[in-house]
TIDOTI-552092 format. One record per residue (C-alpha): residue in one letter; x, y, z; residue number from 1. Coordinates in nm, 3 decimals. Example, Ala and Ser with C-alpha at 12.3 -4.5 7.8 and 13.67 -1.06 7.14 Angstrom:
! residues 2
<r residuo="A" c1="1.230" c2="-0.450" c3="0.780" num="1"/>
<r residuo="S" c1="1.367" c2="-0.106" c3="0.714" num="2"/>
//
This chain:
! residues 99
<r residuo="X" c1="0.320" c2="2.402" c3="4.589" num="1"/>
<r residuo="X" c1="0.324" c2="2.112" c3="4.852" num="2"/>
<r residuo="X" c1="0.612" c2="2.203" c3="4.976" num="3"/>
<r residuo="X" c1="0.508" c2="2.515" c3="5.050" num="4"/>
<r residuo="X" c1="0.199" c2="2.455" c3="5.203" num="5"/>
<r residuo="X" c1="0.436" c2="2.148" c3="5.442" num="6"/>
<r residuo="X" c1="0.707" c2="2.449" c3="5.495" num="7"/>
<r residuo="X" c1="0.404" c2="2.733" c3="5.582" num="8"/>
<r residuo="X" c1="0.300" c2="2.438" c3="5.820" num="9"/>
<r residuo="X" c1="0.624" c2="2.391" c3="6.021" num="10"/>
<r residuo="X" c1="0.636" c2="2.730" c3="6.051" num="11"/>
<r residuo="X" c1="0.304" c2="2.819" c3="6.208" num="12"/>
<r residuo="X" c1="0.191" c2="3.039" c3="5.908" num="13"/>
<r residuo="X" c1="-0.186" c2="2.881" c3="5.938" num="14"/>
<r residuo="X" c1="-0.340" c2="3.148" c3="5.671" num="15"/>
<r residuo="X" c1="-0.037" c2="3.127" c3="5.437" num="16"/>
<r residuo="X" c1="-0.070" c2="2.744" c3="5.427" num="17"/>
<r residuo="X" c1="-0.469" c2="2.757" c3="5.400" num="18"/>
<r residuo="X" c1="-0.415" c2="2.998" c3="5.085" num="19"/>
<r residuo="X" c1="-0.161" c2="2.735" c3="4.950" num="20"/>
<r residuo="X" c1="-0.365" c2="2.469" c3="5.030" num="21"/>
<r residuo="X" c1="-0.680" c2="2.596" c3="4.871" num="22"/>
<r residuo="X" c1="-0.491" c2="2.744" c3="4.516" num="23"/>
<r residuo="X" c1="-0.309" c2="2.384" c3="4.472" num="24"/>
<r residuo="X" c1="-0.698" c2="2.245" c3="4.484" num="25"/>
<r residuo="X" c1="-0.773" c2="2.469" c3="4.212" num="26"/>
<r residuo="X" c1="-0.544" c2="2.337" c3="3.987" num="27"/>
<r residuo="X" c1="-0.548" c2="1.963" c3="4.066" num="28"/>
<r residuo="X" c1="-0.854" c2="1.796" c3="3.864" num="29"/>
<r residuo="X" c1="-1.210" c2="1.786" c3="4.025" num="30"/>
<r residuo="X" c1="-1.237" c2="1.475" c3="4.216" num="31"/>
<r residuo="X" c1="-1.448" c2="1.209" c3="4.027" num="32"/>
<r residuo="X" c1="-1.754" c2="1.090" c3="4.255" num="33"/>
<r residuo="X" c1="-2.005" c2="0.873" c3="4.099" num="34"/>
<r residuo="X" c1="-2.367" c2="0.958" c3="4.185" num="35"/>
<r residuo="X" c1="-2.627" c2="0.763" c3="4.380" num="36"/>
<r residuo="X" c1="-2.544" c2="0.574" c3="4.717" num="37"/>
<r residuo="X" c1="-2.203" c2="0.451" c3="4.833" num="38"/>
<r residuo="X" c1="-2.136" c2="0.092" c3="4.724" num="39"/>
<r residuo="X" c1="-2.085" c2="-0.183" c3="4.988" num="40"/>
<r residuo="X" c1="-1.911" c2="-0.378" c3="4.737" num="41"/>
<r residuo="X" c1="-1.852" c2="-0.743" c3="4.900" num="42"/>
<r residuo="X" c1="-2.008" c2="-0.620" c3="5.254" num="43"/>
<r residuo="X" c1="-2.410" c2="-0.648" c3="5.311" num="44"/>
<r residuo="X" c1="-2.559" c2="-0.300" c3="5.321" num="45"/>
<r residuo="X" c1="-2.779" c2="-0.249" c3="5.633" num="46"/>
<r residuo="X" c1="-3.096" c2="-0.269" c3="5.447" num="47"/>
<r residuo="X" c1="-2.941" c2="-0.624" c3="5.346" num="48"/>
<r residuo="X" c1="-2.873" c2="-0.741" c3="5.637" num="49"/>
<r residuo="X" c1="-3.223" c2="-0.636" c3="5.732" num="50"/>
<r residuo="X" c1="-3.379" c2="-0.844" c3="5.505" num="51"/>
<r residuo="X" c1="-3.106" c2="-1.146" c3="5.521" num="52"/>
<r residuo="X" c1="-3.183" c2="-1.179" c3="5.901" num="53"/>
<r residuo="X" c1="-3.559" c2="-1.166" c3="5.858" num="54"/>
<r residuo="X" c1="-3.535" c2="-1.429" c3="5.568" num="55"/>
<r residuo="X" c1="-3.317" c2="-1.677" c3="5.756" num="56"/>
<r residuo="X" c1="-3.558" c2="-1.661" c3="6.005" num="57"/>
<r residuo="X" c1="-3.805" c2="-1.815" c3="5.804" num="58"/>
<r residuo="X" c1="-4.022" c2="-1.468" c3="5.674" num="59"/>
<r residuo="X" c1="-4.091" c2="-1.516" c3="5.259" num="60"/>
<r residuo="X" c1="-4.034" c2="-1.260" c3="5.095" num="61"/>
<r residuo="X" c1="-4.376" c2="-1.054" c3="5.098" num="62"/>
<r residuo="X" c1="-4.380" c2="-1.088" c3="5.475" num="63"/>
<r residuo="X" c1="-4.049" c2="-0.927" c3="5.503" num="64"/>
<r residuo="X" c1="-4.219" c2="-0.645" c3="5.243" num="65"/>
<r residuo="X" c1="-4.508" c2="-0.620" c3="5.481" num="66"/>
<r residuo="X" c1="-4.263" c2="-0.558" c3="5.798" num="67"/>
<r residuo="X" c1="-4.002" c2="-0.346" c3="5.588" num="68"/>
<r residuo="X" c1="-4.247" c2="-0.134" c3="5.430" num="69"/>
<r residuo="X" c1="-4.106" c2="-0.267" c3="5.119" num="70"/>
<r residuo="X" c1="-4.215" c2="-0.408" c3="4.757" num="71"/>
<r residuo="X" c1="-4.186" c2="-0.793" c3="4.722" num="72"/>
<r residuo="X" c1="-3.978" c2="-0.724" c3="4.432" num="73"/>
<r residuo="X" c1="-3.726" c2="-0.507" c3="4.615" num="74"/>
<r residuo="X" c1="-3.709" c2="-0.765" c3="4.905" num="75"/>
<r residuo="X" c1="-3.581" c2="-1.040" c3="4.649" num="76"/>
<r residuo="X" c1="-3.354" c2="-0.809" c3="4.471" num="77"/>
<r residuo="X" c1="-3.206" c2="-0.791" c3="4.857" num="78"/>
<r residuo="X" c1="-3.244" c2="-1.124" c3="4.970" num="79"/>
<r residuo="X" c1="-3.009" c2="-1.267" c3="4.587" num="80"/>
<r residuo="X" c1="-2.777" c2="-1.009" c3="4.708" num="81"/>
<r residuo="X" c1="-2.684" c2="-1.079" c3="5.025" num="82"/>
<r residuo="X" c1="-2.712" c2="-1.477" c3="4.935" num="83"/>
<r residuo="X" c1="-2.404" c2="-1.418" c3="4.643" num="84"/>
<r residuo="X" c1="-2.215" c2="-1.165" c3="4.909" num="85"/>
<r residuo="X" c1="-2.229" c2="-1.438" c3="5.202" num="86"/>
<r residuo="X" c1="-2.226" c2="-1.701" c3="4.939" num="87"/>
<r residuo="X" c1="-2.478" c2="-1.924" c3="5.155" num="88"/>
<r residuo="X" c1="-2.649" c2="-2.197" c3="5.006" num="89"/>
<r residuo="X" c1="-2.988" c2="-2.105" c3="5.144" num="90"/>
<r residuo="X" c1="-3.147" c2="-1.862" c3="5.293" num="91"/>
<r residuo="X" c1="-3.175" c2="-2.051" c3="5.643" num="92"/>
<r residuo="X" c1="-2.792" c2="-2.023" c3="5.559" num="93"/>
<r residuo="X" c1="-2.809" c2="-1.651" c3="5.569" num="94"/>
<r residuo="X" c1="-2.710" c2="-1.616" c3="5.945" num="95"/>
<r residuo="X" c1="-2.502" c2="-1.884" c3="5.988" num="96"/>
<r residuo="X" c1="-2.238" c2="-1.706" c3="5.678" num="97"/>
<r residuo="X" c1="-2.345" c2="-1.391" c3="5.753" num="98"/>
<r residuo="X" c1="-1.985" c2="-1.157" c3="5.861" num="99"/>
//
């Protein structure tokens, strides 16, 4: 079925190789997506990176909950993150290993 969709391609047939396309999705399985938010895996998130650069700038963390609109809970949650995905010592550190 690839094949014909490449072939209906090379030969200008645009509908013939949309209907190919779209019955060789029907038969391949449904694409597994996990729910929720992408993950940022080893990279800081922007909300991370938020937080990191207010705490190596000296903020604790219920100031930076105060500016972010945040709870002091979710701020530290934030701030352990982005200390073991820059793996600084410190949060004055934060910056400095920041990528």
């Amino acid at each position: 079925m690839r094949r014909c969709v490449e072939q209906y391609t090379e030969l200008g047939a645009v509908y013939d190789a949309a209907r190919a396309r779209t019955l060789l999705r029907s038969h391949q399985p449904p694409e597994v997506r996990r729910p929720g938010r992408p993950a940022f895996d080893d990279r800081l998130s922007p909300r991370e990176r938020e937080v990191a650069e207010l705490a190596a700038r000296g903020l604790m963390n219920r100031e930076i909950a105060v500016v972010l609109h945040l709870s002091p809970r979710t701020v530290e949650q934030h701030v352990a993150r982005a200390l073991r995905k820059t793996g600084a010592l410190s949060r004055r550190d934060l910056l400095r290993t920041s990528p």
